[in-house]
C-alpha positions in Angstrom: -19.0 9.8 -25.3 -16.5 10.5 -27.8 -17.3 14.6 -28.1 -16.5 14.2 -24.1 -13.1 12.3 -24.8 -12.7 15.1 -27.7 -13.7 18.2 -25.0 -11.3 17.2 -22.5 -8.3 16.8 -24.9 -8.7 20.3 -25.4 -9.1 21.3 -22.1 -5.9 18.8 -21.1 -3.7 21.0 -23.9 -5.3 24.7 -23.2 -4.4 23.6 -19.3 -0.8 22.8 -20.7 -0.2 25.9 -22.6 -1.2 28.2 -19.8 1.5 25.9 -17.8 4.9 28.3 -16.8 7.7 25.7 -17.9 11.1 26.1 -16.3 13.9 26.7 -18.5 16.3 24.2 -18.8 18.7 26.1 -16.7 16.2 26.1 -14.0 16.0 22.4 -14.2 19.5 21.8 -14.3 20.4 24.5 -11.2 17.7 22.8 -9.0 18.9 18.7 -10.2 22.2 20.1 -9.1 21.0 21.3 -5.6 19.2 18.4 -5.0 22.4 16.3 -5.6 24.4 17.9 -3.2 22.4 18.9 -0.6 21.8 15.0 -0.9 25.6 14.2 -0.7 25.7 16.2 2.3 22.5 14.7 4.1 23.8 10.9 3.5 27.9 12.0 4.7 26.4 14.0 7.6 24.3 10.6 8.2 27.1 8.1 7.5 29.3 9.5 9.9 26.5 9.7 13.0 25.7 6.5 12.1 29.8 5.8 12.3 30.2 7.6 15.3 27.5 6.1 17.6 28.1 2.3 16.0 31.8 2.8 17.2 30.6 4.7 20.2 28.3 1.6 21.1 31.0 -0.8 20.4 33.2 0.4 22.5 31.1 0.8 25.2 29.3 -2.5 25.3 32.6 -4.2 24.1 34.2 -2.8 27.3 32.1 -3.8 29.9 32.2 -7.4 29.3 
């Protein structure tokens, strides 16, 4: 049992070594994208939601 536990530590770090690791420039350019294109994607979704909640509002609001 322990040879098997032994075998597939290997294996686990020969798997890791063949592994293509980003640099951290890569990592950093593609945090930063992820950042703003989630900025965008909760304004753009802020203001629909503002837009029809107001929208709604008036419209109920006005024909009591």
């Amino acid at each position: 049992m322990i040879g098997a536990i032994k075998q597939q530590a290997k294996d686990l770090f020969a798997e890791l070594d063949r592994v293509d690791w980003p640099t951290k420039e890569k990592v950093m350019t593609s945090a930063w994208t992820v950042v703003i294109v989630s900025v965008f994607v909760g304004a753009y979704l802020w203001s629909v939601d503002w837009v029809l909640s107001k929208g709604f509002a008036y419209f109920f609001l006005k024909t009591r």
